[in-house]
C-alpha positions in Angstrom: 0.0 0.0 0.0 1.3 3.3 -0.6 1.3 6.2 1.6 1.5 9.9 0.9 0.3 13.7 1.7 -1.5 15.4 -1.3 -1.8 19.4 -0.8 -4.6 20.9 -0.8 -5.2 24.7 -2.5 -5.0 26.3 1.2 -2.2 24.9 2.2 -3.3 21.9 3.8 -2.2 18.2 3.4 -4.1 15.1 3.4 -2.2 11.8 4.5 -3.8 9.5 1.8 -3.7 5.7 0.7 -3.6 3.8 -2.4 -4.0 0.2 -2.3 -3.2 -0.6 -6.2 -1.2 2.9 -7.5 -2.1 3.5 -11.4 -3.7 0.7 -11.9 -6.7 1.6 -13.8 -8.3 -1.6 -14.3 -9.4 -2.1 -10.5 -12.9 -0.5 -9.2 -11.9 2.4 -7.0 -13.5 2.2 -3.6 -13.1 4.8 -1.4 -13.1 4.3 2.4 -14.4 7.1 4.6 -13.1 5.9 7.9 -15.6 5.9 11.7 -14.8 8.2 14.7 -11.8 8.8 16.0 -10.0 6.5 13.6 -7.5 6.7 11.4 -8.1 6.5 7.0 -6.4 3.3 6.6 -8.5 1.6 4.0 -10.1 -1.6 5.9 -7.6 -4.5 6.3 -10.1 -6.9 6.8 -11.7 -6.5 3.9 -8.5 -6.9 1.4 -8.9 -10.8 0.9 -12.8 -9.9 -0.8 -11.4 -6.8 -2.5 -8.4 -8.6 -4.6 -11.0 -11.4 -5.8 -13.3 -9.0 -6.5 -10.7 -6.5 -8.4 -11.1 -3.2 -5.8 -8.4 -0.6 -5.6 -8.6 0.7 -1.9 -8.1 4.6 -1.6 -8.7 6.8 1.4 -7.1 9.5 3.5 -7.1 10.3 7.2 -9.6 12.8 7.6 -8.6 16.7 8.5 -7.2 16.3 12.3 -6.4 12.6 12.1 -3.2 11.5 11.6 -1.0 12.8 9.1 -3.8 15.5 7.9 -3.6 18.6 8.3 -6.7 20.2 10.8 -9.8 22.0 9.3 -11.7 23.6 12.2 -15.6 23.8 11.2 -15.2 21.2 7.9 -18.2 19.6 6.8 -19.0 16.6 4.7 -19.2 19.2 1.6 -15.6 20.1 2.9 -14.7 17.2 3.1 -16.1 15.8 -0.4 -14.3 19.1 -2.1 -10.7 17.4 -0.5 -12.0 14.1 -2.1 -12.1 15.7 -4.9 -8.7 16.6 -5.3 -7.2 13.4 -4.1 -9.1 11.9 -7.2 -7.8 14.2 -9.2 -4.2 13.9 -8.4 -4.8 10.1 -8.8 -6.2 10.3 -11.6 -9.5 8.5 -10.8 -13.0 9.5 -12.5 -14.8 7.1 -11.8 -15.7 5.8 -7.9 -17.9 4.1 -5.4 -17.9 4.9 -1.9 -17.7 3.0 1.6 -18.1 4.7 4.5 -19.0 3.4 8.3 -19.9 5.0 11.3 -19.6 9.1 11.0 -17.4 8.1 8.0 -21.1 6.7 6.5 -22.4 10.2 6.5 -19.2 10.9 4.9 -19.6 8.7 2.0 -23.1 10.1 1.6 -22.0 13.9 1.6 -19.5 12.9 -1.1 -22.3 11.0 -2.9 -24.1 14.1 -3.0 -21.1 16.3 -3.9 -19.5 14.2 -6.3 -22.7 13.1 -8.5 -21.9 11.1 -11.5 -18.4 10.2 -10.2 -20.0 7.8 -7.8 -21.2 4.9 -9.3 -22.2 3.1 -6.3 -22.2 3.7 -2.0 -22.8 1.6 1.2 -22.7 2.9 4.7 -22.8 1.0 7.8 -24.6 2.7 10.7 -24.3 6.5 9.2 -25.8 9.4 10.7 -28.9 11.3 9.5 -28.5 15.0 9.0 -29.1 17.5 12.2 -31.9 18.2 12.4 -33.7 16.1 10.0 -37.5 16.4 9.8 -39.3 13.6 11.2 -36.2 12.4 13.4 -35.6 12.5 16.9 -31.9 12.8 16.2 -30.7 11.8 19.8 -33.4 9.5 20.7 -31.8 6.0 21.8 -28.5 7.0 21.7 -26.5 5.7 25.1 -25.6 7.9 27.5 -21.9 9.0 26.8 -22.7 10.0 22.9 -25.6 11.9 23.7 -23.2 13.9 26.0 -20.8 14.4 23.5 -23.3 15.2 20.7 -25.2 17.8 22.8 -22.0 19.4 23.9 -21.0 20.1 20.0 -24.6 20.5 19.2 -23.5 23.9 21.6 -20.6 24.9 19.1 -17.1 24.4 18.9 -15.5 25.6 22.0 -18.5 23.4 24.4 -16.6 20.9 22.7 -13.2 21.6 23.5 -14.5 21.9 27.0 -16.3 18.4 27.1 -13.6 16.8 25.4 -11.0 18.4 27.9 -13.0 18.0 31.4 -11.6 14.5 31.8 -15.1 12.7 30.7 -14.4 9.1 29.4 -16.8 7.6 27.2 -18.1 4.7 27.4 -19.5 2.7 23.9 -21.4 0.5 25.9 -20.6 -2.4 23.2 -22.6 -5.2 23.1 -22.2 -9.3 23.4 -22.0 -9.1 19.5 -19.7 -6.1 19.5 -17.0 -7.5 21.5 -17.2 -10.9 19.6 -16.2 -9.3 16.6 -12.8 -7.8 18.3 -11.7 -11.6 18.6 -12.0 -12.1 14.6 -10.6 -10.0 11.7 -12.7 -6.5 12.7 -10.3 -6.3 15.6 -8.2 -4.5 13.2 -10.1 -1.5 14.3 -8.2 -1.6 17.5 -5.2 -1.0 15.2 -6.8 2.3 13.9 -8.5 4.0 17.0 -8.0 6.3 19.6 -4.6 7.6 20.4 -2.8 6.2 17.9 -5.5 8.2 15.3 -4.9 11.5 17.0 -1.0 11.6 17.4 -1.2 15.7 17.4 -4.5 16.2 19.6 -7.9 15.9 19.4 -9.2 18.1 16.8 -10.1 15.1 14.4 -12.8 13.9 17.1 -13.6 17.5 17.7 -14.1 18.1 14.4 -16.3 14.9 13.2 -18.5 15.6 16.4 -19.1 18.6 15.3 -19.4 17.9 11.9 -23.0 15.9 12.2 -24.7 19.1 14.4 -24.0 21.6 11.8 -25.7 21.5 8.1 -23.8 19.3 5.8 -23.0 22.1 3.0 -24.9 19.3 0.6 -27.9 17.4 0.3 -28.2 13.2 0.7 -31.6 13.6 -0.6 -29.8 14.4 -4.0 -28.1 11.5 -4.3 -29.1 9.4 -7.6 -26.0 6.3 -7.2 -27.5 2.9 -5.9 -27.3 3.2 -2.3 -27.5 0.3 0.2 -27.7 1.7 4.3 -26.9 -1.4 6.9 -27.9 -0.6 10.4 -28.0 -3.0 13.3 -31.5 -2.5 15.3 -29.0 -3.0 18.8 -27.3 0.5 18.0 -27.4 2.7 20.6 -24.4 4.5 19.2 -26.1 5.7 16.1 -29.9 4.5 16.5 -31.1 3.0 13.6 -33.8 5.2 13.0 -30.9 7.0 11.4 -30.9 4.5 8.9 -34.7 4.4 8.4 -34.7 8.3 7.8 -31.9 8.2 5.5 -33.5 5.1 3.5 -36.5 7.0 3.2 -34.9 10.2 1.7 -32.7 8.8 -0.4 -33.6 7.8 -4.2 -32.7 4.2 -4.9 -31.7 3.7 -1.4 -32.1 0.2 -0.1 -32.3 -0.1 4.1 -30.8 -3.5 5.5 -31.9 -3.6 8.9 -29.6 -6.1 11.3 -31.4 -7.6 13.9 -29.6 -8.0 17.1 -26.6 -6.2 15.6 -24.7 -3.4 17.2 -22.4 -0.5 15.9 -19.7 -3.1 15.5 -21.2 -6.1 14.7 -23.0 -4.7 11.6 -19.4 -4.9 9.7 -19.8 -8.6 10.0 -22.2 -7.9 6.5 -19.7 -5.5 5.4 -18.3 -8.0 2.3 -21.7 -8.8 1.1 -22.0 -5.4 1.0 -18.8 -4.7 -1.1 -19.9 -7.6 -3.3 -23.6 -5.6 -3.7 -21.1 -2.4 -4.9 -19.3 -4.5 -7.2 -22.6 -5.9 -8.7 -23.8 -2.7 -9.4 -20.9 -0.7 -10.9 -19.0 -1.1 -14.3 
């Protein structure tokens, strides 16, 4: 895999990877990473991807890791940085993967992006702020209600939540922590500390991120869709999902049962074997 910065028009870098560098005859897939992680495109799903003919591609978003920070980004922002990682690649032609916060990601550049995307799947993405129709925070567990609410308030609430000493606490499921004793426990490789070497701006950032308008519409999205939600999540309720699936044209909802904010990556190669079936 290669690693490398690609600048951005204000100065910025972004800390990208390449799976398969110039090779043109591979599907591009791009991986919009969960919260706080790092970009890496997701090991555990390399084995599918070569028998399958994906070329990975992702970068560690503003804040994390080797990027550069972007205080009040968005997933328009974010999709405009995209863009210019494709084009330094030399990519046209995409389909997007995105999981957690990184979902709602992959749906702003969806929206952004248009005919570049030929296909997207999520797993467990958030619903805009706000969203009519949606009781954004209901079900969420404790600990990410307090940290939603707290960016909900703006930036610097943030910084203060985030600096007060709280610890949060997932509250993972039976079927979460099964899945850190199989190949998913490769996200222990890409969390936390290790994703926020300079600080905690990336985390910052992404919280604040899904309380603020997107800069772009999901309801204009016109690539096959498929949203996976586990019906267990209390990190990002499904209803999330259901809202989502109902705004979204050609969307298709696959509801989990029993599955949590982890465990729904147990479908994540079906799901990359639904992108290939429907792209070029």
């Amino acid at each position: 895999m290669n690693e490398f910065e690609v600048p951005l028009a204000d100065g910025r870098v972004l800390h990208t990877y390449d799976t398969a560098p110039g090779d043109d005859g591979r599907l591009a897939v791009v991986w919009h990473h969960g919260t706080p992680n790092l970009g890496a495109p997701p090991a555990p799903l390399f084995e599918a991807g070569d028998w399958l003919g994906i070329r990975w591609v992702s970068f560690d978003r503003p804040g994390y890791g080797g990027s550069t920070a972007a205080p009040g980004r968005t997933m328009a922002s974010v999709a405009a940085d995209l863009t210019t990682v494709l084009d330094t690649l030399g990519i046209e032609s995409i389909a997007l993967m995105g999981y957690s916060g990184g979902g709602s990601y992959a749906l702003g550049s969806a929206a952004v992006l248009g005919d570049r995307v030929e296909a997207v799947a999520t797993f467990a993405a958030i619903a805009p702020y706000g969203a009519a129709g949606l009781d954004w925070y209901d079900g969420m567990i404790a600990s990410g209600l307090a940290s939603l609410q707290a960016a909900a308030k703006g930036r610097d609430a943030k910084v203060r939540h985030e600096s007060s000493g709280v610890e949060y606490d997932p509250e993972f499921t039976a079927t979460d922590i099964a899945m850190f004793d199989g190949p998913w426990r490769w996200l222990g490789s890409v969390a936390g500390d290790r994703a926020m070497p300079n600080g905690p701006d990336g985390l910052i950032d992404d919280d604040c991120s899904y309380t603020v308008p997107w800069g772009c519409d999901p309801t204009t999205i016109t690539a096959p869709t498929l949203l996976v939600h586990g019906t267990a999540d209390g990190i990002i309720p499904c209803s999330h999902g259901r809202w989502l699936a109902e705004h979204i044209e050609n969307a298709e909802l696959q509801l989990k049962p029993d599955d949590s904010h982890i465990s729904v990556l147990a479908h994540a190669e079906s799901a990359l074997e639904w992108i290939r079936e429907r792209t070029g």
